[in-house]
C-alpha positions as CSV (number, residue, x, y, z in Angstrom):
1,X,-16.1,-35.5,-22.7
2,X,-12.9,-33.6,-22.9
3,X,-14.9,-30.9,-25.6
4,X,-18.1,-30.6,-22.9
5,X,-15.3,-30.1,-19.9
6,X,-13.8,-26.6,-22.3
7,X,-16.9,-25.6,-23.0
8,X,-17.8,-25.4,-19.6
9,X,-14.9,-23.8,-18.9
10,X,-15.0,-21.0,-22.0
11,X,-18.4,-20.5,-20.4
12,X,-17.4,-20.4,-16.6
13,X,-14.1,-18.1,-17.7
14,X,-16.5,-15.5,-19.8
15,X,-19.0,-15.5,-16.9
16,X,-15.6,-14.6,-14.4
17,X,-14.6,-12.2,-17.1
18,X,-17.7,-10.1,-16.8
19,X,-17.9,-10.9,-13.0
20,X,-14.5,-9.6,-12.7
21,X,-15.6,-6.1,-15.1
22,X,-18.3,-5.2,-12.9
23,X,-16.9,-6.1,-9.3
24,X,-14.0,-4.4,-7.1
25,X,-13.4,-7.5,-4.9
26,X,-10.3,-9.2,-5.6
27,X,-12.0,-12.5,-5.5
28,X,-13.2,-12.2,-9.0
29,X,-9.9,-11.4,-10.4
30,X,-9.1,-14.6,-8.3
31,X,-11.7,-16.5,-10.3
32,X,-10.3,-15.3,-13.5
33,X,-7.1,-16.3,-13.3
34,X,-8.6,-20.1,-11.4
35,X,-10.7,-20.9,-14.3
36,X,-8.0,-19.7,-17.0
37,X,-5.7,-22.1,-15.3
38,X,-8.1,-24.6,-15.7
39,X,-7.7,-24.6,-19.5
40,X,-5.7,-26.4,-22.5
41,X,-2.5,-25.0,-22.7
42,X,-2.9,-24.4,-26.4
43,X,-5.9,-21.8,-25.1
44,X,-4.2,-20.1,-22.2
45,X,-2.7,-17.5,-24.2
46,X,-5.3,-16.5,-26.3
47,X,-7.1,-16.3,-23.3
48,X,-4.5,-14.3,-21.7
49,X,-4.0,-12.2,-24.2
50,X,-7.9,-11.3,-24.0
51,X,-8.3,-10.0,-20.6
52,X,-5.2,-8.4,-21.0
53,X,-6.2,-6.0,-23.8
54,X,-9.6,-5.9,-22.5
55,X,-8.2,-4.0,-19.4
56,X,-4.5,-2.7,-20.8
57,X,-4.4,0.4,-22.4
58,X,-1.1,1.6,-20.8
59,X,0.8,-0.8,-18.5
60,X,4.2,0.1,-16.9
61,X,5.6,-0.5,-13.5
62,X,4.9,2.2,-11.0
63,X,6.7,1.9,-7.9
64,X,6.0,4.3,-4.5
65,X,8.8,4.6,-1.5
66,X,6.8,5.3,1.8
67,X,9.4,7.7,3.7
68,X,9.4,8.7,7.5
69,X,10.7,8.4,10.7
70,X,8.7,5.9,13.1
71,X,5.7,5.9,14.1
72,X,4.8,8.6,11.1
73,X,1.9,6.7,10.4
74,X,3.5,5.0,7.2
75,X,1.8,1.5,7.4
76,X,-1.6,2.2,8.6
77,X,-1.6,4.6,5.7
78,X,-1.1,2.4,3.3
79,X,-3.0,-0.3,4.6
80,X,-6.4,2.4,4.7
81,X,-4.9,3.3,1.4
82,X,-5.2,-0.6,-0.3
83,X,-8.6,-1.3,1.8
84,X,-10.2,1.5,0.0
85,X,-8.9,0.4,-3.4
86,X,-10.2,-2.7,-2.5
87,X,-13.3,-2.5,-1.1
88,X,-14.5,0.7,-1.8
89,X,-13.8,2.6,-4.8
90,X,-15.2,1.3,-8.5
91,X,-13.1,3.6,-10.4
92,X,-9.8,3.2,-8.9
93,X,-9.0,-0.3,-7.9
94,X,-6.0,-2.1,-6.4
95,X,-6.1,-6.2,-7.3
96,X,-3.0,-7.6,-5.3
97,X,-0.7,-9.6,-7.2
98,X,1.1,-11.3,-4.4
99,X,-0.1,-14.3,-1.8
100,X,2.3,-12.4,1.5
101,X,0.1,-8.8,0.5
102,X,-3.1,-10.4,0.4
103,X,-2.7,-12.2,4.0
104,X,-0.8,-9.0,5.1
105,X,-3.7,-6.9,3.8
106,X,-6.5,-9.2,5.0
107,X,-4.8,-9.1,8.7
108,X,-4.9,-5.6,8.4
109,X,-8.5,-5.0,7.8
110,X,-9.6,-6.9,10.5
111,X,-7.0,-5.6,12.7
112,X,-8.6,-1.8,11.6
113,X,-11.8,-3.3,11.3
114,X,-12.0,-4.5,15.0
115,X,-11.0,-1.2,16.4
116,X,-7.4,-1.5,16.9
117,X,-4.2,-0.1,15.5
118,X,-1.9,-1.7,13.9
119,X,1.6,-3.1,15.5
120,X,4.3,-1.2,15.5
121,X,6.8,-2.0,12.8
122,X,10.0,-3.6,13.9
123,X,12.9,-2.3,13.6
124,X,14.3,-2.5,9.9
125,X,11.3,-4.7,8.9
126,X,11.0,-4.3,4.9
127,X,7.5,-4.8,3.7
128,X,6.2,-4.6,-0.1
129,X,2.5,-4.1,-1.0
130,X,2.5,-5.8,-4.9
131,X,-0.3,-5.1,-7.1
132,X,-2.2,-3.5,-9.7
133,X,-4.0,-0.2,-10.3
134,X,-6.7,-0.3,-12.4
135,X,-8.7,2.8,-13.5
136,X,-12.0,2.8,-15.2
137,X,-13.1,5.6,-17.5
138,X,-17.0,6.5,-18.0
139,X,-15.5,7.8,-22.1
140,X,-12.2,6.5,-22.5
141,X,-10.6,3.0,-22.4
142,X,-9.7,1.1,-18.9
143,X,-6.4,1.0,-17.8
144,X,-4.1,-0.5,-15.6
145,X,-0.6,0.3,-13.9
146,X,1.4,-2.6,-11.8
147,X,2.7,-1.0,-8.8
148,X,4.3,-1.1,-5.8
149,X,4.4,0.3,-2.3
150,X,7.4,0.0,-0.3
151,X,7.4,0.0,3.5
152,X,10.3,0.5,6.0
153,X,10.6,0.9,9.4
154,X,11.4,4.5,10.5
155,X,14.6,3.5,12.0
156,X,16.5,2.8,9.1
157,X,16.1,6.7,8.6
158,X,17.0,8.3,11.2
159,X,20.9,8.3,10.6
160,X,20.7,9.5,7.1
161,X,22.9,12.6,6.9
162,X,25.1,14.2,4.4
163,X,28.5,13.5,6.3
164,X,27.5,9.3,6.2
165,X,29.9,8.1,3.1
166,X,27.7,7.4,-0.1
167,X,28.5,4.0,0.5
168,X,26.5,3.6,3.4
169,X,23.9,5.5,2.3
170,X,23.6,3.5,-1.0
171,X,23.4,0.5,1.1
172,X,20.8,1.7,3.3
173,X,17.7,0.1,2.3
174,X,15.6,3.0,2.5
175,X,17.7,5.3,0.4
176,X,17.9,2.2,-1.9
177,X,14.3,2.4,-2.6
178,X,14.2,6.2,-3.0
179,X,16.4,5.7,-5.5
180,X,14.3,3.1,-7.3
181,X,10.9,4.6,-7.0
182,X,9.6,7.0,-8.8
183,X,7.1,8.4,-6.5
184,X,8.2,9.4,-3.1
185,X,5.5,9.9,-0.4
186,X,7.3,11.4,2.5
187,X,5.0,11.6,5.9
188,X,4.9,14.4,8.6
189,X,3.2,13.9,12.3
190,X,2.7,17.0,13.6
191,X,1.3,14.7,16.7
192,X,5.1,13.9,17.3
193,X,7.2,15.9,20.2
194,X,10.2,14.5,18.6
195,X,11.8,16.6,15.3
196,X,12.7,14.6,12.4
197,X,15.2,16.4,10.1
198,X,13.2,16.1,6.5
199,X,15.4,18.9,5.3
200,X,18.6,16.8,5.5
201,X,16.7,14.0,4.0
202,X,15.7,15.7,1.2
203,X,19.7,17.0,0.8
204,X,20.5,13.8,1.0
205,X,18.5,12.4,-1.6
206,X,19.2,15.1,-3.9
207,X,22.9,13.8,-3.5
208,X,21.7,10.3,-4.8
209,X,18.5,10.9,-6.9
210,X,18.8,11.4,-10.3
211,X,18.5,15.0,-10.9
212,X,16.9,17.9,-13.9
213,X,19.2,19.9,-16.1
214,X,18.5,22.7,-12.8
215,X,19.7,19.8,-10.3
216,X,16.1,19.0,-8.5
217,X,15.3,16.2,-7.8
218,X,13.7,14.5,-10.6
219,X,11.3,12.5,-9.4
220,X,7.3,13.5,-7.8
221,X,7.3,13.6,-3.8
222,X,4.0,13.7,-2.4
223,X,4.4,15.4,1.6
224,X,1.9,13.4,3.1
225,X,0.7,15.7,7.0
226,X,-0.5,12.5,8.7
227,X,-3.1,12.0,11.6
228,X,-3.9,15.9,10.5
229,X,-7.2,15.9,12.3
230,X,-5.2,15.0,15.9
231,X,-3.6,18.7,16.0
232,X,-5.5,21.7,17.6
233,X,-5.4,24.2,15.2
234,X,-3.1,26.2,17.3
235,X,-1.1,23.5,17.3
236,X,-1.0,23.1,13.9
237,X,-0.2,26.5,12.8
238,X,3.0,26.6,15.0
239,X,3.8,23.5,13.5
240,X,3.4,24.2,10.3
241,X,5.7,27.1,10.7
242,X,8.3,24.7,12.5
243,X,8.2,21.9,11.1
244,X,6.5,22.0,7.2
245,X,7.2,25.9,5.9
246,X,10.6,24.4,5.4
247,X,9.8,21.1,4.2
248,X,8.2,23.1,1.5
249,X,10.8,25.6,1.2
250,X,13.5,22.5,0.5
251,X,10.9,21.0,-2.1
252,X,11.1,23.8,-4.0
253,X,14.4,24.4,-4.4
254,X,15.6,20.6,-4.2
255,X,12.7,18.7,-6.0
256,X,10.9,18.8,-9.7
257,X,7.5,18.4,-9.1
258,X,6.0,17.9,-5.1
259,X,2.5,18.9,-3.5
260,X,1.6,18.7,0.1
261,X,-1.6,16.9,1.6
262,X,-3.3,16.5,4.5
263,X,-4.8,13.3,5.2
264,X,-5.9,11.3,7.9
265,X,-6.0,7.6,7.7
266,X,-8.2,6.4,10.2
267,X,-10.7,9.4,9.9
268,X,-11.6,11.5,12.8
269,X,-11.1,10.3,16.5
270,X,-12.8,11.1,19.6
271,X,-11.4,10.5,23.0
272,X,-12.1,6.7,24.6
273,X,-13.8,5.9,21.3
274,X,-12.1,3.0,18.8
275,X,-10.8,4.3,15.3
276,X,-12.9,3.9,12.7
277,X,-11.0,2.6,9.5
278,X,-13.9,3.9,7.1
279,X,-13.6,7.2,7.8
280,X,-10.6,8.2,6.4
281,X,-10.1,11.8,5.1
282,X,-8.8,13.0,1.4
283,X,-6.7,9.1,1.6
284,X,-6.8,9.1,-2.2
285,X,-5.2,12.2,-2.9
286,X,-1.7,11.4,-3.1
287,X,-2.0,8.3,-4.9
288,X,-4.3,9.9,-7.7
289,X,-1.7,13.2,-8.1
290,X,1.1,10.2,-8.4
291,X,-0.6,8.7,-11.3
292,X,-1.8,11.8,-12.9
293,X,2.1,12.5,-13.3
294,X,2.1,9.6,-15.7
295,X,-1.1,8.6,-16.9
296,X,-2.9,11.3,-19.2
């Protein structure tokens, strides 16, 4: 009886295995890893050792640090961000590792998906989006990065100057994971009326970041222009002058490597219609630059 009850399972795993190849909902990889618990312990690492190599060429822990004042657009980002990974895209796929992001996620979607926006972060709420990346290849071997995106509130940011002591700044939680991260996505709403110093910020972290042989920073900051498709163009263009040229102007002399994009997460919006969560415009872009730093 107890031979029967592993074969059943052998077969039911393989048949998850190739479920879980050939899908991008998370609830295969949620089937693999149901039915490999189900198995002697003498067979669970062979067995883990199999999908691991079958997926694995290059595993190392990625970790992103989602930077803005409030309101910047930071969580719904990455919330349109994970649902495309998720539900979307078969080349690029995000498989949470986590029970608090999958409910956070899943409340997300339907929060998006029923037409509304999602609450306002608190006030020096921390949230963490645990996962992993994995990226299929047409000629070349799959592979797959853990990662992890790192959401705080916007307040914990706005009294980060140069004159605080480096002992508060270290114990802000925001710097703290700017220091940690390697990528930094730092977001810009030109919707705002309010001015958000991004030029101290980035003085500030060159202060703590670790730092080149030229003393830039030395780490890849994506400037993320949120809710782009809001602004007039006329609009835009002034801000751009005010508020990005010297963004842009600090990258280059403060960072190693940084690009600027414009996305918008909720795709275009028409006045006294609902947003429309899958409509989203050049969302990917950051992420994929990110990756590309590391993954050849």
């Amino acid at each position: 009886m107890h031979i029967i009850a592993l074969i059943a399972n052998v077969i039911g795993l393989s048949i998850a295995i190739v479920w879980a190849a050939s899908t991008h909902e998370y609830e295969a990889y949620l089937a693999v890893v149901t039915l490999a618990g189900a198995l002697p312990l003498a067979l669970k690492s062979s067995v883990q050792h199999y999908v691991s190599s079958a997926i694995r060429a290059i595993n190392f822990p990625v970790e992103v640090a989602l930077l803005g004042p409030p309101a910047a657009g930071k969580t719904v980002y990455v919330s349109a961000l994970l649902h495309a990974l998720m539900h979307e895209h078969k080349r690029l796929i995000f498989i949470p590792r986590a029970r608090d992001t999958l409910e956070r996620l899943m409340q997300s979607f339907r929060t998006l998906g029923s037409g509304n926006f999602l609450p306002r972060t608190t006030a020096y709420e921390n949230t963490s989006y645990v996962g992993t990346i994995i990226r299929r290849r047409i000629f070349s071997r799959t592979t797959a990065v853990d990662i992890s995106f790192h959401d705080h509130a916007g307040e914990a940011m706005l009294g980060v100057r140069r004159d605080n002591s480096k002992k508060d700044l270290q114990n802000n939680e925001v710097i703290a994971a700017a220091v940690k991260a390697q990528f930094l996505f730092i977001f810009i709403d030109l919707t705002r009326s309010d001015i958000f110093d991004y030029v101290e910020l980035l003085h500030v972290l060159a202060e703590l970041l670790p730092r080149t042989n030229d003393h830039r920073i030395n780490k890849a900051i994506a400037v993320i222009i949120q809710k782009s498709d809001l602004v007039p163009n006329e609009v835009q263009r002034a801000a751009w002058e005010v508020r990005v040229k010297p963004v842009i102007a600090a990258c280059e002399q403060l960072v190693r490597v940084h690009k600027v994009f414009f996305v918008s997460s909720t795709g275009p919006l028409v006045v006294d219609h609902v947003p429309n969560p899958r409509r989203p415009e050049n969302l990917l872009d950051p992420l994929v630059w990110c990756l590309s730093q590391k993954l050849v």
